[in-house]
N, C-alpha and C positions, 0 to 999 in steps of 0.2 A: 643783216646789214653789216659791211666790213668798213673799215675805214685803215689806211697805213699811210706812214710819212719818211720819207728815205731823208737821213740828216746827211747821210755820206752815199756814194754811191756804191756801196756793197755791206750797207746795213739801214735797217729800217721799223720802225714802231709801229706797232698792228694791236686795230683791236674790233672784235668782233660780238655781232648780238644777235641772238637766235631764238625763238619760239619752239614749241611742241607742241605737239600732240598726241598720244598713245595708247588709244582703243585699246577696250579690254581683247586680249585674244582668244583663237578659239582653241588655243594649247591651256589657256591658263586656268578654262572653264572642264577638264579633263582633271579628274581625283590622281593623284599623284602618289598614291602609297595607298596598301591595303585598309590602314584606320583614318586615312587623311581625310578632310572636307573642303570643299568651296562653299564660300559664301558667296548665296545666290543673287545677293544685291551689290554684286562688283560695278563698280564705277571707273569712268576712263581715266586714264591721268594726264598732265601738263604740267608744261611749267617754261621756266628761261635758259638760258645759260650765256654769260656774259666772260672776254677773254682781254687783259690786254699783255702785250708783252713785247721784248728789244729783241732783235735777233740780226746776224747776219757772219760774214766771213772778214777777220783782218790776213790779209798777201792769201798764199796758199797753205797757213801751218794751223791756223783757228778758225773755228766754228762756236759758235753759240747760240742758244735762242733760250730765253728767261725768261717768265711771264706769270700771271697771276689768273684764274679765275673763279667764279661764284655761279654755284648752279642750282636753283631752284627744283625740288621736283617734287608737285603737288596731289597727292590721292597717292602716294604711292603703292604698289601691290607689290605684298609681300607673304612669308610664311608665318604664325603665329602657333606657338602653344598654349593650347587650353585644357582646363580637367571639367569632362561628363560629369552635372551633378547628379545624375543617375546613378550610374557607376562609378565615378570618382576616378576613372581612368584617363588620364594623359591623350591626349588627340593633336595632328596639325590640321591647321587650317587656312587656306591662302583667303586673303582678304584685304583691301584698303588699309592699312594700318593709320597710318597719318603720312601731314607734309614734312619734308626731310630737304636740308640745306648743304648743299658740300662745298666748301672751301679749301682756296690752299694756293700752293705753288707749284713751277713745274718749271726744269731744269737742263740743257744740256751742254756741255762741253764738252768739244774733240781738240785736242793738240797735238799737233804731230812734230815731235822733236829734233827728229832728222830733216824735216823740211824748213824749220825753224835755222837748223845751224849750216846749213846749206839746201837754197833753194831750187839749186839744179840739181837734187840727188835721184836715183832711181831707186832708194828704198825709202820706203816709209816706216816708222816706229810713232805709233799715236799712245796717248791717254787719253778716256773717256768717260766721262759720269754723265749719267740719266739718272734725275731724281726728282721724288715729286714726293709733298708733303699734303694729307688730304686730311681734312676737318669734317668728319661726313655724321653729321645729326639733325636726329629729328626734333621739328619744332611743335610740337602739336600733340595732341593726344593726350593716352594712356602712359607713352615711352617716351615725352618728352625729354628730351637732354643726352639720351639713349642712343648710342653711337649705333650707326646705319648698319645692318647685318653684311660678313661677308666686305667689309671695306676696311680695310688697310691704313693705317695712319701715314706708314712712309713704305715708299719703294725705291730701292734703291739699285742700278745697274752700273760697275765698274769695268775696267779694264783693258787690254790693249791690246793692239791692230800692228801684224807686223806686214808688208805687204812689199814688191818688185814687179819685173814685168811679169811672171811664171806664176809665181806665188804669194800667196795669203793667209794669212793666220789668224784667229782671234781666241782671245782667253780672256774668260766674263765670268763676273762673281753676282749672281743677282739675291738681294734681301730685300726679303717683303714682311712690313712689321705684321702684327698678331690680329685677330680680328674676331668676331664671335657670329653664330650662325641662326640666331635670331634676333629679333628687335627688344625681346627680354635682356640681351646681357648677361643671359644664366650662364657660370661658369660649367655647372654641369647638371645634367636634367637627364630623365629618364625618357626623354623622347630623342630619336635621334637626332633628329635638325638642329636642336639648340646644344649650344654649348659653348668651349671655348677654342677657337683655331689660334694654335700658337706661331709664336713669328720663326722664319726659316732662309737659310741661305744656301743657296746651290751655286755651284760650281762648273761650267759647260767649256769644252774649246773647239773649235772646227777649223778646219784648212781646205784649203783649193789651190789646184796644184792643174795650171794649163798649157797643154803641148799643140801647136798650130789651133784648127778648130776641134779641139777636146781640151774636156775640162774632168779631172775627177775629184769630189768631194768627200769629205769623208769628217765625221764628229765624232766627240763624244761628251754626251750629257751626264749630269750627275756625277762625275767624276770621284765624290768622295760618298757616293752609293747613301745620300742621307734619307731618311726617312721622316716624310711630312707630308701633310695632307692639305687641301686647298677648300675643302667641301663637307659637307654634314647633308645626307640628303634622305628622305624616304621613298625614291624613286629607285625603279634598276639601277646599279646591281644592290644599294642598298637594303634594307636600309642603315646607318652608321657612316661612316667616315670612308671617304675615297680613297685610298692610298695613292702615294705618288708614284711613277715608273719608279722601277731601280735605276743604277747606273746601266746606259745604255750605251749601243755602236753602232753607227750607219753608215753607210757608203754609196756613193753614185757614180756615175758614169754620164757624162751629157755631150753632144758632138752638133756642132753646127754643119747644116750642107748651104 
């Protein structure tokens, strides 16, 4: 169910409420690493997710949209480690962990300056942030308080849009705070899935550049070639930590008829 209310006519207050549902899958019931386990008594999961927030356009130089929401997500299935009291050796194992709550905020603004100090311009020069602040813990269980595997406190996307009739630019700085790869918290474990994923900022720019009906694209990612990882997994290619591409180059060619 949605509901919105337009105070002005080119901005408006939205908020929305959603149910779930999320049967177990039949990927999730598949062993995922040479020592990993499922537990055989997986249960589906559910839950809410509730949004409200202000958004809209002031003339043609601003964009916004601000908002808050609270997302219930109960049974959740996740990865756990445990030690064989047989052996005493370290295992994962996907399973139910418990019910996990995410909170927060979520952010955008564009402003474009040259359209700001005149509005009949034919270039644009914007700033922009995308950001989102996430409170994502578990309420329940064994890992009560236990901040949600793999979830990010803050993300955060900067930077600016240079643009005309031909041509486009953008140069983006994205930071994503640090997070950890299982529901443990363990900073470091002798299994691969858990551990600690540290926080990281990359550096991306890309241009388009169009002549009648052609257009050619071309980027480049990772600009300052850093090194970080998003993942902890015991799956192909792992198992251990995913590396990030390096700094990369891509180009394209696209042509309307």
């Amino acid at each position: 169910i949605g509901l919105e209310f337009k105070p002005t006519g080119n901005t408006n207050i939205y908020g929305n409420f959603s149910q779930a549902y999320r049967p177990v899958e039949y990927s999730q019931l598949e062993p995922f690493g040479v020592t990993s386990r499922i537990d055989p008594n997986l249960q589906d999961a559910d839950g809410f997710n509730t949004d409200l927030g202000y958004r809209g356009t002031i003339k043609n130089f601003l964009n916004f949209d601000i908002g808050g929401f609270y997302l219930a997500y109960n049974n959740r299935i996740g990865v756990l480690v445990q030690t064989d009291p047989a052996t005493g050796n370290q295992y994962s194992i996907r399973t139910n962990i418990a019910n996990s709550v995410h909170k927060g905020v979520e952010s955008y603004v564009e402003f474009n300056l040259l359209k700001y100090l005149n509005a009949k311009s034919k270039y644009g020069l914007s700033i922009f942030n995308s950001f989102a602040y996430i409170d994502a813990k578990y309420t329940s269980g064994e890992f009560k308080g236990n901040r949600v595997e793999a979830a990010a406190k803050t993300i955060n996307r900067a930077g600016l849009i240079f643009n005309n009739t031909n041509f486009s630019t953008t140069f983006q700085a994205n930071s994503v705070g640090d997070a950890y790869g299982d529901a443990s918290n363990e900073k470091i474990s002798q299994d691969p899935i858990a551990g600690y994923i540290p926080a990281y900022t990359v550096i991306d720019i890309s241009a388009t550049y169009k002549i009648k009906n052609y257009a050619i694209k071309m980027g480049l990612n990772n600009v300052t070639d850093k090194s970080y990882f998003t993942r902890r997994t015991d799956e192909y290619p792992g198992p251990g930590i995913i590396p990030s591409v390096d700094r990369s180059f891509y180009i394209g060619v696209s042509a309307k008829f």
